[in-house]
N, C-alpha and C positions, 0 to 999 in steps of 0.2 A: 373213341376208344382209348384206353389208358392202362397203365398197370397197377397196382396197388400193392408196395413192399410190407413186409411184416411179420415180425417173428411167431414163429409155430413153435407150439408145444402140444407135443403129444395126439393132440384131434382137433381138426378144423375140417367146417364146412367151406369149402370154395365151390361157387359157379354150382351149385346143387349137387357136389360130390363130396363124400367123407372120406376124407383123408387123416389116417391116423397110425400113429406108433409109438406104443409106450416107453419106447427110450428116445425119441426125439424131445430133449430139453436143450437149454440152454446150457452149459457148466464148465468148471476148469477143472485139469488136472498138474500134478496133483494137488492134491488140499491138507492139510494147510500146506501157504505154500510162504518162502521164504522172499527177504530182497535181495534183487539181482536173479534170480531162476530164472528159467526159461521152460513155461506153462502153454499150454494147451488149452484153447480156445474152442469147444465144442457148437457147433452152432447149425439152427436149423432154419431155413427164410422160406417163408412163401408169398407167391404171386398170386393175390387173390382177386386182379382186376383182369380184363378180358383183353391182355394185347402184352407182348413180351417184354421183359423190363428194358431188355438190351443191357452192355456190361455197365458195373457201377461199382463204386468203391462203398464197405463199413469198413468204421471207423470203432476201436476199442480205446476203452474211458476206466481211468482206476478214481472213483470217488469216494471221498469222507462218511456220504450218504446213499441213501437210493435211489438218487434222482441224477440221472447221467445226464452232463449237458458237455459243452464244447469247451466248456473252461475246468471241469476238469483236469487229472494228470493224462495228459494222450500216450496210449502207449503203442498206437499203429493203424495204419490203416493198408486193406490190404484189397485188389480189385476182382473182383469176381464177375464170373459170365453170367450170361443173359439167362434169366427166370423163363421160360415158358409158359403159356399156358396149357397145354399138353404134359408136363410134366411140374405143376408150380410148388412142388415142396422140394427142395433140393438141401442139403445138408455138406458143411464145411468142418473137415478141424484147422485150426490156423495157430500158429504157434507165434509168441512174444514175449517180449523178457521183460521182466515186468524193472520196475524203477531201483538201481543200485544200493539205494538205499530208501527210508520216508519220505517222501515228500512233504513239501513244505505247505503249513495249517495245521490246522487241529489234527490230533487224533481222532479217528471217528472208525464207526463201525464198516468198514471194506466194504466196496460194490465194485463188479467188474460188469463193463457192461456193450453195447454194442450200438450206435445209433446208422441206420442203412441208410445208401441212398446218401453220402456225408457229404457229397459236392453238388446233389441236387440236381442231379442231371435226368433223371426217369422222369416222366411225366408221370405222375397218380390222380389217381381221385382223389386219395385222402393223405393230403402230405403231411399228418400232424402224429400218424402212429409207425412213425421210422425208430420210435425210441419209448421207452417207456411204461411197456404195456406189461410187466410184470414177471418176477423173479420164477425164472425156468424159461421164459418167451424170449426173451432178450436182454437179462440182469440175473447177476447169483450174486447172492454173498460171500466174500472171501474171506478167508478163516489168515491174517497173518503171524507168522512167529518171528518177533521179535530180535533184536541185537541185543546180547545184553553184555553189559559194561564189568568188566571185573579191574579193582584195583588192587595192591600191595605195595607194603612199604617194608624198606630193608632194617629200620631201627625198631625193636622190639618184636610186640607182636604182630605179624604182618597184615592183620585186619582192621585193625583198631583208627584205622583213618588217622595218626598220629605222630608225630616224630620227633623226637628231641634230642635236638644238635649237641648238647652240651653246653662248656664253658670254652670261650675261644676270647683270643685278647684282642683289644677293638684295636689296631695298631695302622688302621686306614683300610679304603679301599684295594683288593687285588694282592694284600699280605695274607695276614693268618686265617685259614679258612678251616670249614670241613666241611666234604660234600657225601649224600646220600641220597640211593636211587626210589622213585616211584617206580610200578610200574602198572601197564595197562592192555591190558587185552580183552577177545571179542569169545565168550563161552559159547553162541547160541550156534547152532549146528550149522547153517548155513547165510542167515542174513549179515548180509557187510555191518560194519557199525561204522555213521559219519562223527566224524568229529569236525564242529564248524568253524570258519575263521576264528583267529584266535581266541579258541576251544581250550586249552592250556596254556593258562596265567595263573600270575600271583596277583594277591589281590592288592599288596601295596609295594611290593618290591625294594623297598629302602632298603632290609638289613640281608633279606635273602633273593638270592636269584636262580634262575634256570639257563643251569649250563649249557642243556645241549638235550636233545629229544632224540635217541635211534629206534630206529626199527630193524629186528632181525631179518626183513625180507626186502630192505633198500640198503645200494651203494652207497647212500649221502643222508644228513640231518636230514630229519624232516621239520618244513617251516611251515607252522601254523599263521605265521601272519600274513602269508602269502594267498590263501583258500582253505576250503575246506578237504578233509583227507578221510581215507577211508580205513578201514580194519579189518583184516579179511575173518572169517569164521572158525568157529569149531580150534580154537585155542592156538591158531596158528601162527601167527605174527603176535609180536609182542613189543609195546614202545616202553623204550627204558625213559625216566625221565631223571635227572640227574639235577639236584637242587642242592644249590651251593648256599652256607650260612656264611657269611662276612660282616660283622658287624661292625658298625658305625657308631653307637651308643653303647654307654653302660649300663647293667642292670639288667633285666626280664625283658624279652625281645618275643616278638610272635607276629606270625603271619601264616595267609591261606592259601593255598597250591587248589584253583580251582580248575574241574576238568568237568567240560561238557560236553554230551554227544545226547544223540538221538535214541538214544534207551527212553523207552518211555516209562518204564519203572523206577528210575535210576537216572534221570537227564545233566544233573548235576551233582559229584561230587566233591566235595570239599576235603580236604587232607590237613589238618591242624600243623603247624609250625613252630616249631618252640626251641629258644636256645637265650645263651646268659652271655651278656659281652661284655666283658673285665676290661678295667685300667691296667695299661700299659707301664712298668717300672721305667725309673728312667737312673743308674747307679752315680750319685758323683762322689769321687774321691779326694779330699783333701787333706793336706799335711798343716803341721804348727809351724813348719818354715817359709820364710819368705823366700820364690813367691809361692803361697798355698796352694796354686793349682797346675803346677807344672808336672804331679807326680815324680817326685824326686823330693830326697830327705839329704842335705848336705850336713852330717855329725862335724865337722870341721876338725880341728887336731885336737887331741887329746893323749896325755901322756901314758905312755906306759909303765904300767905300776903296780902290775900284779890284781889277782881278782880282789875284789872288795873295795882296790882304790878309787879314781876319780875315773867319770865315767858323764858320758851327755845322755840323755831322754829326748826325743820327740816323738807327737802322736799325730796319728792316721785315723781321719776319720773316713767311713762310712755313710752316705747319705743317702737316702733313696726320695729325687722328690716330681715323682711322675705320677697317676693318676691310678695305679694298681702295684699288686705286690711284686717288687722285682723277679723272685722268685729263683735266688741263689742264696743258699743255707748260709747264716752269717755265723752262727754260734749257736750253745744253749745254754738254755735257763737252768736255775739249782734243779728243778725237778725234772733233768733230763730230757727236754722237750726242744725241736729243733726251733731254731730263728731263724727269720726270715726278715728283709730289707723290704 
């Protein structure tokens, strides 16, 4: 004699009695349902071999497909009493939280599902139908909704994925800079959004950098190079990301502020970078007297003799010879136009 586990739906013949009820299915609530919830597990078993199962553990499985196996994402197993045969339909709800955010692999169409009997301890007859036997029996389909990724930027339009630093002078590393904020948060009502190890980088980091990452709902940075991080839903935390231009080179400078998470409409966005790194003046001043670079003019004596008489000249020059325009107004031209060194 033996027991025989196996999920019911609705009507089954056991041991020559019909047993049935049209809301005994399989199913979760609620539907759709989000990452990180905590769902309801509906579940029906019967015992349709002739001897009690005695207690045993299922085990629930969130997979890609239909086909529930043990490599799966596990999201619990929970142990239940002995099946009867006197009473062998017996019905469960079981409550579990399903995974904080997607799990890792493909996207694929949701199964939640149940394999009974998960440690193998019941003897049956037929130990190949603990799993598998069809959506309502022991498998539904799970409907999920998504994280979805929302970015903006503080320079111009704040959608345009875009930003441009301007004109800043290349005068070295950790001098002249300017910095402006990304920022990132999770719109979807309730599913967390991950962001995975360093999930937010530049794509070459020479001319620009990332200052500093907050989140309104943490005491301290948050460090992406350390793991992955979460975002919590429905628009409620928000990471500022603070991207500092400093350039190193002259000319047209560009770079990509790339951010990924687990939106799967949206897994990675990129944010354009753009700014101009000017030469640095450098002003030298010399005179016609020896020595010409001491800044000092010595006229030496000259008589007095009234205006028009004898009188000395020396000239002061102006030089600018550093790699951009000084950018201290020297004069102007006949047509009224400023100069510049």
């Amino acid at each position: 004699m033996a027991a025989d586990l196996i999920g019911f739906s609705t009507r089954e013949v056991i041991n020559g009695l019909i047993y049935q009820d049209p809301n005994a299915t399989f199913r979760i609530s609620p539907q759709p349902i989000s990452w990180g919830e905590m769902v309801t597990v509906t579940v029906y078993i019967a015992n349709t071999g002739n001897a009690a199962t005695g207690q045993f553990a299922v085990g629930l499985y969130l997979s890609t497909d239909s086909t529930i196996t043990t490599a799966d994402t596990f999201l619990g197993n929970i142990s239940l009493p002995s099946i009867t045969t006197q009473q062998p339909v017996v019905g469960w709800n079981l409550n579990v939280q399903m995974p904080s955010s997607r799990p890792a692999g493909p996207i694929g169409n949701y199964h939640l599902g149940m394999i009974l009997d998960l440690n193998n301890v019941v003897p049956e007859n037929n130990e190949s139908n603990n799993s598998n036997q069809g959506s309502g029996r022991d498998l539904v389909a799970v409907s999920v909704l998504p994280p979805v990724a929302s970015v903006a930027d503080s320079v111009g339009s704040s959608t345009d994925k875009a930003m441009s630093f301007g004109s800043i002078v290349n005068d070295g590393k950790g001098n002249a800079s300017v910095s402006y904020a990304v920022t990132l948060n999770n719109s979807a009502a309730k599913s967390l959004l991950k962001i995975p190890q360093n999930g937010v980088r530049l794509s070459s980091g020479t001319n620009f950098k990332i200052g500093s990452i907050l989140s309104n709902k943490l005491s301290q940075a948050v460090n992406v190079s350390t793991g992955s991080s979460l975002i919590a839903a429905n628009s409620s935390e928000t990471w500022t990301i603070v991207v500092t231009f400093d350039p190193t080179a002259n000319g047209n400078l560009s770079d990509t502020l790339i951010i990924e998470t687990d939106d799967p409409v949206n897994p990675t966005i990129n944010v354009a970078l753009s700014g101009v790194g000017i030469g640095k003046g450098n002003l030298v001043i010399s005179d016609s007297v020896n020595p010409t670079n001491d800044q000092k003019i010595d006229f030496g004596n000259t008589a007095v003799d009234g205006a028009g008489g004898l009188f000395r000249t020396a000239t002061l020059t102006l030089a600018n010879n550093g790699s951009g325009r000084y950018g201290e107004k020297c004069g102007t031209n006949r047509f009224g136009d400023d100069l510049f060194l």
